[in-house]
LUMTORNU-113268 format. One record per residue (C-alpha): residue number from 1; residue in three letters; z, y, x. Coordinates in Angstrom, 1 decimal. Layout:
<sites>
[site NUM "ALA" [Z Y X]]
...
</sites>
This chain:
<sites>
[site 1 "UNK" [89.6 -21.5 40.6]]
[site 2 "UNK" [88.2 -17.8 39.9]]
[site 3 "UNK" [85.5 -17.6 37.4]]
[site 4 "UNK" [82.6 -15.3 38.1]]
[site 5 "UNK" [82.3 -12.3 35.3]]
[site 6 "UNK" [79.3 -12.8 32.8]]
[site 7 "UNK" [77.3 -10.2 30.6]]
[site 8 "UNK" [79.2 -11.0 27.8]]
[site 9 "UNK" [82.5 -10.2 29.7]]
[site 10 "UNK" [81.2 -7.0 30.6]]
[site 11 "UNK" [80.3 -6.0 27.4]]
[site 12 "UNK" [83.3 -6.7 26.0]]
[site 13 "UNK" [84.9 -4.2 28.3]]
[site 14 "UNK" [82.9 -1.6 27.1]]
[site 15 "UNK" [84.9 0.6 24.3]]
[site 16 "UNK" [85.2 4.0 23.0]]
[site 17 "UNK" [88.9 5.1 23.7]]
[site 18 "UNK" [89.2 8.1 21.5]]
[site 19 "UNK" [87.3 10.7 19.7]]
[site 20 "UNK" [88.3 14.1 19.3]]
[site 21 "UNK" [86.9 17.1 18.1]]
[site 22 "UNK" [87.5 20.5 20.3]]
[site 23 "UNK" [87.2 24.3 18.8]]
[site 24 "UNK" [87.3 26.3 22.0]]
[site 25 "UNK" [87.3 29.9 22.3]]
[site 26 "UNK" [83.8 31.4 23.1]]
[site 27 "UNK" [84.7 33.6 26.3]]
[site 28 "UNK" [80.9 34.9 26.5]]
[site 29 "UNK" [79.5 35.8 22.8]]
[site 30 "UNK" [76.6 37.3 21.9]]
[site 31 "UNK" [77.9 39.9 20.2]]
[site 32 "UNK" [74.5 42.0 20.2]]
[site 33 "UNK" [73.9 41.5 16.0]]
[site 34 "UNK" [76.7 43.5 15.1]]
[site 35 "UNK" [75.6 46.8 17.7]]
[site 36 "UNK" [76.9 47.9 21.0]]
[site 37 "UNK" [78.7 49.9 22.3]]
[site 38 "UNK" [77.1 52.2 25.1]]
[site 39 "UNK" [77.3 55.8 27.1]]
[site 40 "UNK" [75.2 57.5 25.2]]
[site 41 "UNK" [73.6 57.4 21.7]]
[site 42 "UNK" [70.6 56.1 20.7]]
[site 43 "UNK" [69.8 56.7 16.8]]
[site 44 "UNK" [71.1 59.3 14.6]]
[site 45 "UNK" [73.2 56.2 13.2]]
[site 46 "UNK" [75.1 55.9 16.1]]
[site 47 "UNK" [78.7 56.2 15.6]]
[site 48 "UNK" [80.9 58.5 18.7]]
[site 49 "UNK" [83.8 56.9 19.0]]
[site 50 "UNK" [85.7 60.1 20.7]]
[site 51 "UNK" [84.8 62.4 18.2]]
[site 52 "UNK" [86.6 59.5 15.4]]
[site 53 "UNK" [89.3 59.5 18.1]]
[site 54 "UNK" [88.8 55.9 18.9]]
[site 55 "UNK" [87.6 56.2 22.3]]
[site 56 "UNK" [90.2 55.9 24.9]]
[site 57 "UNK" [90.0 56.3 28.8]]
[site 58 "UNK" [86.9 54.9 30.3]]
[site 59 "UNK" [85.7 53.2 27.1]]
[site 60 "UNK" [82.1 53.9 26.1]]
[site 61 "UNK" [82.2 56.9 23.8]]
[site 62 "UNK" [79.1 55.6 21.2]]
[site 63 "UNK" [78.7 52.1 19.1]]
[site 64 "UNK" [75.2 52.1 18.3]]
[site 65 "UNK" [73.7 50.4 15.3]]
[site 66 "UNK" [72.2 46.3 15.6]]
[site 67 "UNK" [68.8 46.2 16.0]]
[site 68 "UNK" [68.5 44.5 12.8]]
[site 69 "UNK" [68.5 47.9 11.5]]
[site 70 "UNK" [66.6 50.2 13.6]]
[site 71 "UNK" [63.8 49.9 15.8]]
[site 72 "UNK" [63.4 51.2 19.7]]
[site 73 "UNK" [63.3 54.4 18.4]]
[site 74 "UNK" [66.2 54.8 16.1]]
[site 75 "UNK" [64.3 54.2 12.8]]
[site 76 "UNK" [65.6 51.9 10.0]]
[site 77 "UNK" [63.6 48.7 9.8]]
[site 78 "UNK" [63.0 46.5 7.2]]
[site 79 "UNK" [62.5 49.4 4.6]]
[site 80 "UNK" [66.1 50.1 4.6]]
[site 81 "UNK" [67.5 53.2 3.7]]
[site 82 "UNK" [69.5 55.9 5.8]]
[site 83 "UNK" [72.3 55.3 3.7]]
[site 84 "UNK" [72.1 51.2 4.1]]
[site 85 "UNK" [71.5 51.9 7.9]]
[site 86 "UNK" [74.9 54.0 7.8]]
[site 87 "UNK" [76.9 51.5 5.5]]
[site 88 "UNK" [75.6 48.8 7.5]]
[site 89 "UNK" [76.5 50.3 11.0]]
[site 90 "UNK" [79.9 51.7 10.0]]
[site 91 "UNK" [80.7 47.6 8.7]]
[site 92 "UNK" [79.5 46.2 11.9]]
[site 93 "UNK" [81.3 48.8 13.9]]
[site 94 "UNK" [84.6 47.9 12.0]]
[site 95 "UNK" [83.9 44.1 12.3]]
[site 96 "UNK" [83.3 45.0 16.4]]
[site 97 "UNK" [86.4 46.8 16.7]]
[site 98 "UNK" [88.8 44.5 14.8]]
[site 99 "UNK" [87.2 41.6 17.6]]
[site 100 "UNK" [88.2 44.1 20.3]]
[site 101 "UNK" [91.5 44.2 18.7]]
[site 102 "UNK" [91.9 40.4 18.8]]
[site 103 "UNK" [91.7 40.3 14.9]]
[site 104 "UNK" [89.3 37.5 15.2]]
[site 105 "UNK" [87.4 35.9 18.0]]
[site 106 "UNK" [84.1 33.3 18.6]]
[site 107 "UNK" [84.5 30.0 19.2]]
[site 108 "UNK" [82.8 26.8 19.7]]
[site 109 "UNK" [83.5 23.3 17.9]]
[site 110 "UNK" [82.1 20.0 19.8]]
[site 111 "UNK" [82.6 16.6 19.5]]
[site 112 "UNK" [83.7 14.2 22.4]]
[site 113 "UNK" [84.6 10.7 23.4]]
[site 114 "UNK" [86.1 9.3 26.0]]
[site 115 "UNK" [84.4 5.7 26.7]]
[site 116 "UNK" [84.9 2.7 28.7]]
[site 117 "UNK" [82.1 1.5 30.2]]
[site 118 "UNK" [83.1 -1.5 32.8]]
[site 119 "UNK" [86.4 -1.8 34.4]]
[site 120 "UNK" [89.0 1.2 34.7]]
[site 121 "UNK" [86.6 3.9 34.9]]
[site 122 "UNK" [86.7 6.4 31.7]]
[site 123 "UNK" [83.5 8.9 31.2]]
[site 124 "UNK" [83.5 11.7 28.4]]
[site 125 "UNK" [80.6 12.0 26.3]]
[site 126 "UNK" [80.3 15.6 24.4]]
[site 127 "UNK" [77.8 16.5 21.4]]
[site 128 "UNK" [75.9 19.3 22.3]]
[site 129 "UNK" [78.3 22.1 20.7]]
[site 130 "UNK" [77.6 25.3 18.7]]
[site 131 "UNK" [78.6 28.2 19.7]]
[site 132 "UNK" [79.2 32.0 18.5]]
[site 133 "UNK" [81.0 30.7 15.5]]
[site 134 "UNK" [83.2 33.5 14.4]]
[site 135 "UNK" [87.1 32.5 13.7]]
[site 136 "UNK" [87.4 33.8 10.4]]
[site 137 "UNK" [84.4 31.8 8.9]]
[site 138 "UNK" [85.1 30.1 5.8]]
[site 139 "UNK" [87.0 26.2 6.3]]
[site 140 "UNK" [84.1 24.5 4.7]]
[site 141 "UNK" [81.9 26.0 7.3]]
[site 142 "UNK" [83.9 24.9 10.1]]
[site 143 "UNK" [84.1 21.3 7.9]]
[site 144 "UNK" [80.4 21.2 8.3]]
[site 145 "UNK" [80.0 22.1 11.6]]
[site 146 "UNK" [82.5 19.4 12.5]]
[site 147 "UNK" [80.3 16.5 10.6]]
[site 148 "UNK" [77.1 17.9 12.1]]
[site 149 "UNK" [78.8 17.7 16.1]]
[site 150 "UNK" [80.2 14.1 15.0]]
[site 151 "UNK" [77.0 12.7 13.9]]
[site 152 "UNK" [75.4 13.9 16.9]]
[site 153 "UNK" [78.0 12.5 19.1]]
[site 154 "UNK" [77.4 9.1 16.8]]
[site 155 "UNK" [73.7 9.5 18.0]]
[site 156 "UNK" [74.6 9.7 21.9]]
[site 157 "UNK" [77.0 7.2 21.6]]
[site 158 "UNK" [74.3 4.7 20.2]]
[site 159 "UNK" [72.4 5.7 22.7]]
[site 160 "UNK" [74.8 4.6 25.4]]
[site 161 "UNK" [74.4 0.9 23.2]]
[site 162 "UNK" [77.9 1.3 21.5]]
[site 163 "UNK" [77.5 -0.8 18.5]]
[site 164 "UNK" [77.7 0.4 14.6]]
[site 165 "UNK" [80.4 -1.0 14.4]]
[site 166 "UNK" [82.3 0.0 16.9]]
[site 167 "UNK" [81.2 3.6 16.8]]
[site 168 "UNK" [82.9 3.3 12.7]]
[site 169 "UNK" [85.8 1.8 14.3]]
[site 170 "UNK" [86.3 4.5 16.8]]
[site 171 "UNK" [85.8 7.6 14.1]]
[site 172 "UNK" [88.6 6.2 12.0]]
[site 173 "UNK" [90.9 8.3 13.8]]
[site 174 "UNK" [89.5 11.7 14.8]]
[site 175 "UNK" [91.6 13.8 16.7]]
[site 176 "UNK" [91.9 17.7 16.8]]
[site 177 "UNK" [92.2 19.9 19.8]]
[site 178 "UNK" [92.5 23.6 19.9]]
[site 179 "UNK" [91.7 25.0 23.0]]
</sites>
């Protein structure tokens, strides 16, 4: 004789599978902090790429300085000096270069877990993600970013009425994945 499924069945069916944390690369950064590169320039800070010889066929020919450091009209903010504006701008242009370069690139680090919620069907459930996090950063950075996308994944999966104790079950094993 076939017994009808209860509540208490059901529940049991529902587990959390696996839990890994992602760092993906960022394919669309905002890279606008450190300058930009454009046709023409706009401050007397701006660097010209051809005349350095760094400007090849159809690239722009100026990298003009972050608008942390001068305003609309080309003048250092934030009571900063010409020689800081300079300093600044030739670091940013350097950092920009070496990302052109593929010295170093953005990425994003999430959290996800794939659940089981009744019968066969699996769902992922991701933490929110941050983004624009350059490669290079320190490890303890990256280490903290990590705890702060698994307790917001912790949060969700709560939320979804995953016990305590099976959320603590299911983050003994953390995986990686670099994509």
């Amino acid at each position: 004789m076939k017994t009808k499924r209860t509540d208490a069945t059901t529940s049991e069916r529902k587990r959390i599978l696996s839990v890994t944390i992602k760092h993906t690369i960022d394919a669309d950064p905002d890279t606008s902090y450190l300058g930009e590169y454009s046709g023409r320039a706009t401050s007397d800070f701006s660097i010209d790429r051809r005349e350095r010889g760094d400007a090849g066929r159809n690239e722009f020919q100026y990298f003009n300085p972050s608008f942390n450091y001068v305003d609309k009209n080309g003048k250092p903010t934030d009571n900063l000096t010409p020689e800081e504006v300079t300093a600044y701008t030739e670091q940013d242009y350097q950092r920009m270069e070496a990302l052109n370069n593929c010295g170093w690139h953005y990425l994003g680090i999430s959290a996800t877990a794939e659940v089981q919620l009744t019968g066969d069907l699996t769902q992922k459930v991701r933490s929110g993600g941050l983004w624009g996090i350059e490669s290079d950063s320190d490890k303890s950075y990256f280490a903290e970013v990590e705890s702060d996308e698994l307790a917001n994944l912790k949060t969700e999966l709560h939320a979804m009425g995953f016990s305590k104790r099976a959320i603590t079950a299911a983050f003994r094993d953390v995986q990686r994945s670099d994509d």
